[in-house]
C-alpha positions in Angstrom: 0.0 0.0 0.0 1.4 3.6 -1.5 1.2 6.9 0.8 2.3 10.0 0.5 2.3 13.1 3.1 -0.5 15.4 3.5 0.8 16.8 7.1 1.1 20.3 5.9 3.7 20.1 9.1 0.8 18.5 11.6 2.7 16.0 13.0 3.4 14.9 16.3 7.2 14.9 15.5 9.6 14.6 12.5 8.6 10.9 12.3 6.1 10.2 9.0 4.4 7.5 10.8 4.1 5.9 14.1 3.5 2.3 15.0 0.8 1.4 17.5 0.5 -1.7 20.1 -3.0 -3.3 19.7 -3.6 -6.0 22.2 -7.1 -7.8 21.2 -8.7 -10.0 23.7 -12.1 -11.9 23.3 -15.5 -10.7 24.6 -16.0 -12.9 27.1 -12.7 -14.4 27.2 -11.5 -16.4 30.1 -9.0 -14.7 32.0 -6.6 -17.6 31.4 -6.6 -16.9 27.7 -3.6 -13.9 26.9 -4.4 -10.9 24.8 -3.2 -11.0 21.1 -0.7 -8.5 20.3 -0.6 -6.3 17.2 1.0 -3.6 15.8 -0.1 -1.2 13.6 1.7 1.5 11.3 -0.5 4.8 11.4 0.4 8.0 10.0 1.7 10.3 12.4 -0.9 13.2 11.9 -3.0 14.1 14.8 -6.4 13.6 12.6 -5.5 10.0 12.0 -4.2 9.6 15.7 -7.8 11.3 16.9 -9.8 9.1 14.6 -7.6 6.2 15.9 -8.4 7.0 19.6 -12.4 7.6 19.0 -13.1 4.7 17.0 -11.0 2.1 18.6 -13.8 -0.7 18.2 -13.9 0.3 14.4 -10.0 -0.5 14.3 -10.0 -3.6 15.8 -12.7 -5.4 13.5 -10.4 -4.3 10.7 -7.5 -5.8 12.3 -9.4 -8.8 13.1 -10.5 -9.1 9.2 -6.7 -8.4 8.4 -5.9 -11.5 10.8 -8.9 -13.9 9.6 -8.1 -13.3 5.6 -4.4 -14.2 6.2 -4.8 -17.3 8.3 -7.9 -18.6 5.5 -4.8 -18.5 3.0 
C-alpha cells in the first residue's frame, strides 16, 4: 500500500508515521486466555491519531478481518 504526506507540518514529531500496540482480547474471554498483540503503522498526523483514539472498536474489526483473511490463505 502507497502513501504520500499530506501533514502540511501537523505532526506529532519529525517521524512520517508511528507504529501502534493493539492488544485484542475476546468478549467474554476467560482470563486464562492472553491478549493477542498487534501492531499497527498509522500516519503520524494528529487527525488519523484522533480518529484512531475515537473509534478504537472500528479499528480492531479491521484488524481482526486483516488477521482472519491471512490465516484462510
Amino acid at each position: 500500500m502507497a502513501s504520500r504526506d499530506r501533514s502540511n507540518g501537523a505532526r506529532l514529531d519529525s517521524a512520517n508515521f508511528c507504529v501502534l500496540q493493539v492488544q485484542l482480547s475476546g468478549k467474554g474471554a476467560a482470563t486464562c486466555t492472553s491478549p493477542q498483540t498487534h501492531f499497527v503503522t498509522v500516519d503520524n498526523r494528529m487527525e488519523t491519531l484522533d480518529f484512531v483514539h475515537n473509534n478504537l472498536d472500528l479499528c480492531a474489526k479491521n484488524i481482526l478481518k486483516l488477521i482472519r483473511r491471512k490465516d484462510d490463505k
